[in-house]
C-alpha positions in Angstrom: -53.6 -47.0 84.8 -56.4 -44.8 83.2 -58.6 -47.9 82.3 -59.9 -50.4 84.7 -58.7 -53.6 82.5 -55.2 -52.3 83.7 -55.5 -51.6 87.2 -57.3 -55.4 86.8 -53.6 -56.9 85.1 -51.6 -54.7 87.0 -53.4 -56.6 89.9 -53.1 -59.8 89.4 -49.9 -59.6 87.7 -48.1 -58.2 90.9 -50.1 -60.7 92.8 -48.1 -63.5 90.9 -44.7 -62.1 91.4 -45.4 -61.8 95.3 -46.2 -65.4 95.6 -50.2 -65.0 95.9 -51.0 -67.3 93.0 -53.3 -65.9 89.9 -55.6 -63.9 92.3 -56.7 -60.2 92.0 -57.8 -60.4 96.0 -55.8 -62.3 98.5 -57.1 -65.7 98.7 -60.1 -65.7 96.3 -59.5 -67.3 92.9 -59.4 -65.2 89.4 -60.7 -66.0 86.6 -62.1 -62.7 84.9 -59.7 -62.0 82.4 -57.6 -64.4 80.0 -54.1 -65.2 81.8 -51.8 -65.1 78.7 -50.8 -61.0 79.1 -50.5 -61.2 83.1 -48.1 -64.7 82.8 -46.0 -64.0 79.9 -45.5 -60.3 79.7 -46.2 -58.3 82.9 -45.9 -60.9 85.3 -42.1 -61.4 83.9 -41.6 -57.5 83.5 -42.7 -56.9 87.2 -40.3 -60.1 87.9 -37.4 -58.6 87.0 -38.0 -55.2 86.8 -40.3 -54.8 89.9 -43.7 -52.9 89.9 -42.9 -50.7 87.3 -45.6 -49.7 84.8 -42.8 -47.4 82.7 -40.2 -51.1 82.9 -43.9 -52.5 81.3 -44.3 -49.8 78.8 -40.9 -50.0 77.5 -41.4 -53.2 77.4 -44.3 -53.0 75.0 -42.6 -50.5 72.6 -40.3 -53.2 71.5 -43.3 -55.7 70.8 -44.9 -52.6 69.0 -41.6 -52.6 66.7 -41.7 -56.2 66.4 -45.1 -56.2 65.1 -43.7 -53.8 62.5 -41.1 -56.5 61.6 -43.6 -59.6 61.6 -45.8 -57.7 59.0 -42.6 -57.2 56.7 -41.9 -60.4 56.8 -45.9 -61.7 56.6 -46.0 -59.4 53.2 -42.7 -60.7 52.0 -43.6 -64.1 52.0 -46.1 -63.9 49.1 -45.8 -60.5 47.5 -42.7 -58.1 47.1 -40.6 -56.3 48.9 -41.7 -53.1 47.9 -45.3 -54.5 49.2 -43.9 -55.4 52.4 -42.3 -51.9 53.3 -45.3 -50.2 52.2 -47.4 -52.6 54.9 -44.9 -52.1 57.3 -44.7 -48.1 57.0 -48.6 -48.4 57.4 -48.3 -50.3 60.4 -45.8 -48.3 62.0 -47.6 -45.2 61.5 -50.9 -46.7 62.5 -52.4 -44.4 65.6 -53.4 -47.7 67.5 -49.9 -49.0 67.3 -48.7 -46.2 69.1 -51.3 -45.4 71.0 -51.5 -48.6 72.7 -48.1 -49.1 73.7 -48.2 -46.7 77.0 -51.2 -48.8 78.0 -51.0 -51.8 80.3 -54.0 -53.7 78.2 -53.9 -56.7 76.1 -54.2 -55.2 72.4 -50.0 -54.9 72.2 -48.8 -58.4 73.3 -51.8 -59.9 71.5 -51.4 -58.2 67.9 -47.6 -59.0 68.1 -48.3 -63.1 69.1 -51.2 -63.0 66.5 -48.5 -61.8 63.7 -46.0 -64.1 64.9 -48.4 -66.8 64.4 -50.0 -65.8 60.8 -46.0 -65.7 59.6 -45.2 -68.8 60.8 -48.4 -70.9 60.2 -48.4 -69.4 56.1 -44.8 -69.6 55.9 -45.3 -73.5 57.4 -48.2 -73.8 55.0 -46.1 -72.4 52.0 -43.1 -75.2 52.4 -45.8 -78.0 54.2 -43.3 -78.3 56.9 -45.5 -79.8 59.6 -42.7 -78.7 62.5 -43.6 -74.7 61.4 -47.1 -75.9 61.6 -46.8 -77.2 64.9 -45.0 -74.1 66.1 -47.4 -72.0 64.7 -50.8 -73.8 67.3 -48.5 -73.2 69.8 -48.4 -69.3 68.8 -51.6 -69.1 68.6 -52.8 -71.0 71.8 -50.4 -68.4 73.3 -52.4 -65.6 71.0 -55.7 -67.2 72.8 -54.9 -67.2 76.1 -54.3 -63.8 75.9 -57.6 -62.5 74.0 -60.4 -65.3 73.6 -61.6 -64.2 71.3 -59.6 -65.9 68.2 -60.7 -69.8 70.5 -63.1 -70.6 67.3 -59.8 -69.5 64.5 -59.1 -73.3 63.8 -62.5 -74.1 62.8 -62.6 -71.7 59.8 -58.8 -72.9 58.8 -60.1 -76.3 59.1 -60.7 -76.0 55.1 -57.5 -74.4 54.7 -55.7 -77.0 55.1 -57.1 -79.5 52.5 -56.4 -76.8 50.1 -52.8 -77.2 50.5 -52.2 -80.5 50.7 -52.7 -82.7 47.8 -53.8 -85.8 50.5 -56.7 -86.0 52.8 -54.6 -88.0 55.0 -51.7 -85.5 55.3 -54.4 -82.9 55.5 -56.0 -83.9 58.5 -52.6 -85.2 60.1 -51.6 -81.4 59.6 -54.4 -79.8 60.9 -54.4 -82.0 64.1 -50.8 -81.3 64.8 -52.0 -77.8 64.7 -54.9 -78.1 66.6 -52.7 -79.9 69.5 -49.9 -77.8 69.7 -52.3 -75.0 70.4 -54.0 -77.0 73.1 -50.9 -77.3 74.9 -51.4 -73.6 76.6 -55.4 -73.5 76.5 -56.4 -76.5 77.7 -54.6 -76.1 80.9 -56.7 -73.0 81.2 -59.8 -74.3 80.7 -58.8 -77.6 83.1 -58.2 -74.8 86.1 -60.9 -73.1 86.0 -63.3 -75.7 86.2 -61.3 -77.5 89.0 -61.4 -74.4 90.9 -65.0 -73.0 89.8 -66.3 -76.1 88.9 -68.0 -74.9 85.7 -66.5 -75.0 82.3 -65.2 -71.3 81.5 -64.3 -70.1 77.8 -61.9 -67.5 78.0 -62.9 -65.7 81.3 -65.6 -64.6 83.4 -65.2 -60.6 83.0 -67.4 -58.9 80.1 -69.7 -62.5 80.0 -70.0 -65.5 78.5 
């Protein structure tokens, strides 16, 4: 754990498993960094695995091959398939990719929920299915819990939106749906924190506001 942001997951994450609640201290509340890593990949890993950063990093080698995958099938969906090797081969041989497996940090799990989402929200948006629309907020409500820094995304697809559909009404309709589904994992966030802290926190308290 060479950076502190990992000895800070590593923390917190083993602080779930053993019953101690989202804490990096015994008994004080957490809310410096974003809880979507710690909950749905380490916390899980440690879970089964125990406190084992190499059960972690493994772990993360499989999401690093699946973001691979999800950028093959991102490329697919509007250009070839020779396009879509060529961006996958880039990817896979991309230093970051590899480099941030080994590391128990955020930039893995959040580039492969990120992909996931951009190939399900333009595949939605290719067929208008409003059910792949849906899926796709919850993605990336997922893909902002675990780096806030994508909160604001929906605003700038806002426009997006009326470009596909023909109707204002099934525009907005759409883009609610979306906006809802991705509220389902943040708002619970955001509804914690200011119970416990009683002060409205975006994202988390480490690195500012």
């Amino acid at each position: 754990l060479i950076w502190q942001d990992s000895s800070i997951y590593d923390g917190v994450a083993w602080n779930i498993v053993q019953g101690n609640g989202y804490v990096l201290e015994t008994g004080i509340p957490f809310a410096g960094r974003e809880p979507g890593y710690i909950l749905f990949f380490l916390a899980p890993v440690y879970f089964l695995f125990g406190h084992s950063i190499l059960a972690a990093q493994i772990f993360q080698v499989f999401l690093s091959v699946s973001i691979a995958l999800f950028v093959y099938l991102a490329a697919r969906l509007f250009f070839s398939k020779k396009i879509g090797l060529l961006a996958t081969g880039m990817a896979a041989a991309w230093p970051p990719f590899i480099g941030y497996t080994g590391e128990i940090l955020t930039e893995t799990a959040f580039t492969f929920l990120f992909l996931v989402f951009i190939y399900i929200f333009l595949k939605g948006l290719k067929i208008k299915s409003l059910k792949l629309i849906f899926f796709s907020g919850l993605v990336l409500g997922l893909s902002i819990l675990t780096r806030f820094t994508v909160f604001f995304l929906p605003v700038f697809l806002f426009p997006v939106f009326f470009l596909v559909f023909t109707l204002k009404r099934q525009a907005a309709r759409a883009f609610f749906i979306f906006v809802f589904a991705a509220a389902i994992f943040v708002a619970p966030w955001l509804v914690r924190n200011y119970v416990v802290f009683d002060a409205f926190i975006l994202g988390r308290t480490g690195g500012g506001d």
